[in-house]
C-alpha positions in Angstrom: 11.1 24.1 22.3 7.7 22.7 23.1 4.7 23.7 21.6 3.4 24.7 25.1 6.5 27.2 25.5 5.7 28.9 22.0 2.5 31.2 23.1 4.2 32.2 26.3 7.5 33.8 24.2 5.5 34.9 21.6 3.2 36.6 25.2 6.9 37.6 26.2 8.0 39.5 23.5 4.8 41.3 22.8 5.3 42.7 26.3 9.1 43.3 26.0 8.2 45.4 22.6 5.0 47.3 24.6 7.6 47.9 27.4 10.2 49.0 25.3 7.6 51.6 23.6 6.3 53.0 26.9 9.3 53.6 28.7 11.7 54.7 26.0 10.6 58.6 25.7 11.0 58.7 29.4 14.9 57.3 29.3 15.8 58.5 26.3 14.7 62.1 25.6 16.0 62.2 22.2 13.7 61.3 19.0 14.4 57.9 17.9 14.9 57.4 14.3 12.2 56.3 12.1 11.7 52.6 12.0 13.1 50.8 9.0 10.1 49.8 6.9 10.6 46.5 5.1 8.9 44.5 2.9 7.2 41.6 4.1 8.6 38.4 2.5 7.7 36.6 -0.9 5.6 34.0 -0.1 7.1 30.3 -0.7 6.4 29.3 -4.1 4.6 26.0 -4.8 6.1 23.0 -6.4 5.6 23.1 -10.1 3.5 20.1 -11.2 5.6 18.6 -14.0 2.8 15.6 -14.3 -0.5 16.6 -14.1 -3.6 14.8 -13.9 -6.6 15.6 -16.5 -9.5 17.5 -14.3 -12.5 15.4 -13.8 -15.3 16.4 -16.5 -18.2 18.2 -15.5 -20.5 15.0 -15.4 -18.3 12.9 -13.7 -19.4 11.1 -10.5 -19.2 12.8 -7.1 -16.2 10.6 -5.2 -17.1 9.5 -1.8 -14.9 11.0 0.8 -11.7 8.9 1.6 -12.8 7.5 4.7 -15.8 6.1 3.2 -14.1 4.9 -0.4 -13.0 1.0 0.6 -16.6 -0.7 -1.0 -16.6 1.4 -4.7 -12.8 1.6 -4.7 -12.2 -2.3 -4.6 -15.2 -2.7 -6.8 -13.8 -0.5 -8.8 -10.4 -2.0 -9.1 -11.9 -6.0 -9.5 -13.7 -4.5 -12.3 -10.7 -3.3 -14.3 -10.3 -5.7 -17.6 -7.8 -8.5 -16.6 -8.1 -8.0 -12.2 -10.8 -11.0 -12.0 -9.2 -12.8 -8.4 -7.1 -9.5 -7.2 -9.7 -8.9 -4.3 -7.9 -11.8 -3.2 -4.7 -10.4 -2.9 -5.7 -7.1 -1.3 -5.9 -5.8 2.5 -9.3 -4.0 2.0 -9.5 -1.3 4.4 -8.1 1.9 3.6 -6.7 0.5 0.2 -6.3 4.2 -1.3 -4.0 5.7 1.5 -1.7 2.2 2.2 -1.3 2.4 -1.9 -0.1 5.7 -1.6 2.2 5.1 1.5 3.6 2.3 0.0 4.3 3.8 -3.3 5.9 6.8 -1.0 8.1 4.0 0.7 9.2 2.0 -2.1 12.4 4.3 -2.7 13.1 4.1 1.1 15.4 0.9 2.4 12.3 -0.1 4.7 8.6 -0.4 3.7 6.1 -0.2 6.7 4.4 -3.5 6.5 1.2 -2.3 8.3 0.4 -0.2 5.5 0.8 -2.6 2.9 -2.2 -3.0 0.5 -1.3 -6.6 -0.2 -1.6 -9.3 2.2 1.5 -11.6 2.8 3.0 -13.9 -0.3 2.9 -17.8 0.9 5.0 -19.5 0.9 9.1 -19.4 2.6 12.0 -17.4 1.4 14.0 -20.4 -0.9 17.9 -20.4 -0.7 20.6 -22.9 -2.0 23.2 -24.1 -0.2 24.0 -23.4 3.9 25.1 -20.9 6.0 28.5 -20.7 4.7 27.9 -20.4 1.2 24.0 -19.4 0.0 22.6 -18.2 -3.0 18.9 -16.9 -3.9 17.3 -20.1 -5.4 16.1 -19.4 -9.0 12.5 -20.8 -7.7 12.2 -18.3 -5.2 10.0 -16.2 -7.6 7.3 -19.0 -8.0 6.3 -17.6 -4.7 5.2 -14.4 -6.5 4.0 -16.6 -9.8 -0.1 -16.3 -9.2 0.0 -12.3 -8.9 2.7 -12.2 -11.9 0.3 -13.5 -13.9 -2.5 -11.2 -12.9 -0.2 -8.4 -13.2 0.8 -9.5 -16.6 -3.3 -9.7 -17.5 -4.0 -6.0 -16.6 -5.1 -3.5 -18.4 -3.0 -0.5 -17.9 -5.2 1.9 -19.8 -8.4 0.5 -17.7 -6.3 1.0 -14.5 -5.4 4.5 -15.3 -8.8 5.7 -16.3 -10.0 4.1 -12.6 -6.4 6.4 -10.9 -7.5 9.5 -12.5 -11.4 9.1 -11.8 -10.1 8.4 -7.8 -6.8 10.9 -8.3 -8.6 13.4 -5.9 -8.5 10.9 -3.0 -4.9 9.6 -4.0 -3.7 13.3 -3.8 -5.5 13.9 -0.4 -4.2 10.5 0.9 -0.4 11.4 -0.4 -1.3 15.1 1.4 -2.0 13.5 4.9 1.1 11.7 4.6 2.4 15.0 5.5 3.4 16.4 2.1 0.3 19.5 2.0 2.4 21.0 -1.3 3.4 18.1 -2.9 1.5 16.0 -6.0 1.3 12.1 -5.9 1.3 12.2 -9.8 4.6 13.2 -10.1 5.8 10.8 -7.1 4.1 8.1 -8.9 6.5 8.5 -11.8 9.3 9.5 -9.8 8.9 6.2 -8.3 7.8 4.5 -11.4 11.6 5.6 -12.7 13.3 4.1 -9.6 12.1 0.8 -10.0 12.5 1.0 -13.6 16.5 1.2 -12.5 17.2 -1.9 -10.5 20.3 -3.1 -11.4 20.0 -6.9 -13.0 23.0 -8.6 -11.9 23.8 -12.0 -12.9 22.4 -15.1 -10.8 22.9 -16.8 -8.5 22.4 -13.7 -6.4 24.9 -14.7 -3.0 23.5 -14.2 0.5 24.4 -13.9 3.9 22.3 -14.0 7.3 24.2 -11.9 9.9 21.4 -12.3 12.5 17.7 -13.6 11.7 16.9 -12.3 8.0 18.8 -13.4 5.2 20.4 -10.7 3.0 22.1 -9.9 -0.1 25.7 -11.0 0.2 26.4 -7.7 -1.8 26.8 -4.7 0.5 25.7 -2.3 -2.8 22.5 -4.6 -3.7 21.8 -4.6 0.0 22.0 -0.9 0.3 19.2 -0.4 -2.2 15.4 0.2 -1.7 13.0 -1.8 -0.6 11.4 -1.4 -3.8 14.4 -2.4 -5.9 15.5 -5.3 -3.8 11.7 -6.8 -4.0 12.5 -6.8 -7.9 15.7 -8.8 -7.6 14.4 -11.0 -5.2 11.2 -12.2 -7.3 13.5 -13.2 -9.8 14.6 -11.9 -13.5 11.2 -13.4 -15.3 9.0 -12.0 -12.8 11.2 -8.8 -12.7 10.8 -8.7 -16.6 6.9 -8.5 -16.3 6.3 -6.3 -13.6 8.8 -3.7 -15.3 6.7 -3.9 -18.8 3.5 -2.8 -16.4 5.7 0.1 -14.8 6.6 1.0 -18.2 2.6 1.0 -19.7 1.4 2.6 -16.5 4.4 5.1 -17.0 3.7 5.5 -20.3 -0.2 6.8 -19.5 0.4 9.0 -16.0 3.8 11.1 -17.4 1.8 13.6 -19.1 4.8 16.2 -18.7 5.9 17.7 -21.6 9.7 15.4 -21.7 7.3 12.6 -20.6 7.5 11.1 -24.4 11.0 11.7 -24.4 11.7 9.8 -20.9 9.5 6.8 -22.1 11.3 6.4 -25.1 14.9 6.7 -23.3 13.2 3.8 -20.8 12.5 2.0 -23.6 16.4 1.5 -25.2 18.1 1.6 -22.1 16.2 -1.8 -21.2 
């Protein structure tokens, strides 16, 4: 039904009901029966947060509005002990929402590449051997080498106190996306545990290229996220880094009460 179509049923039954009240003493001489009251329904309840953030203090700086938060969010983030060169690596404008639409899409088998915060990685796609029998080549990940290495360099606690000064415009960002009850906190660690599950299998990892793209040879590895096959394709050294950040940054934003518990469980399952 369109939206156009909505007022005039809602117009239609109004009138039905106001007909039906006029003319029913005049067809139906008898008393009708006292209408059935009923309770009105129990509001939806909201999600429970299971990860919330710390509320800003009282003293703390008045954000800018997320339209307007590019310049002191960037300067923000190239500030952070261990992010000297990341401005490089960034798309600038509207860094805030395309962080929190691509964490939202990193469980999903396709990320939107328009709203990636990072600009392409240079460099080609590396593979051993032809068409008939290809593998990922194990230097495939030097591609990804240079923002390893900044990754590596960060400091997770710094980068934390800058998400929780900013959380108000992450959670309005993750609200536009069309989620008005939901928390980007808890996403962030729902993601956060995602990644934290790729499967390692052994290498070389076999691939195939049924049209254009190549693809994991593996109809289960190909199946995963996008998220999750980014991790195998960078390579297990790479891999190994990025999921000691996810684990710090983990770590810091799981403030639910099993949040020590699920760390820890991380931890020896790795």
């Amino acid at each position: 039904m369109s939206n156009k179509a909505i007022p005039v049923l809602a117009a239609f039954l109004l009138l039905g009901s106001a007909a039906a009240w006029y003319w029913w003493p005049r067809i139906a001489p008898t008393a009708a029966p006292p209408p059935t009251v009923t309770a009105p329904a129990a509001p939806e309840p909201e999600p429970a947060i299971a990860n919330p953030v710390p509320a800003p203090a009282a003293d703390a700086p008045v954000l800018p509005a997320l339209a307007d938060s590019d310049a002191p969010f960037n300067a923000a983030l190239a500030a952070v002990p261990g992010a000297g060169g990341i401005s490089s690596y960034l798309q600038p404008d509207n860094l805030i929402r395309h962080i929190v639409a691509t964490v939202d899409n990193l469980p999903r088998h396709r990320l939107a590449v328009e709203l990636r915060p990072l600009k392409p990685t240079a460099g080609a796609f590396l593979v051993t051997g032809g068409d008939e029998q290809s593998t990922l080549d194990e230097h495939n990940g030097a591609r990804y080498a240079p923002l390893v290495a900044l990754l590596g360099q960060l400091d997770m606690h710094a980068v934390n106190g800058l998400y929780q000064h900013f959380y108000p415009l992450f959670q309005r960002a993750y609200q536009d996306l069309g989620y008005p009850q939901g928390y980007f906190n808890d996403r962030l660690v729902s993601v956060i545990d995602h990644l934290l599950a790729t499967p390692r299998p052994a290498a070389p990892l076999p691939l195939v290229r049924p049209k254009v793209f190549w693809e994991f040879a593996d109809p289960e590895l190909e199946a995963r996220s996008a998220g999750q096959r980014l991790l195998l394709r960078i390579g297990s050294d790479a891999a190994a880094v990025v999921e000691r950040k996810l684990r710090e940054l983990r770590a810091l934003v799981a403030t639910g009460p099993a949040a020590g518990h699920a760390t820890a469980q991380h931890a020896a399952n790795q």
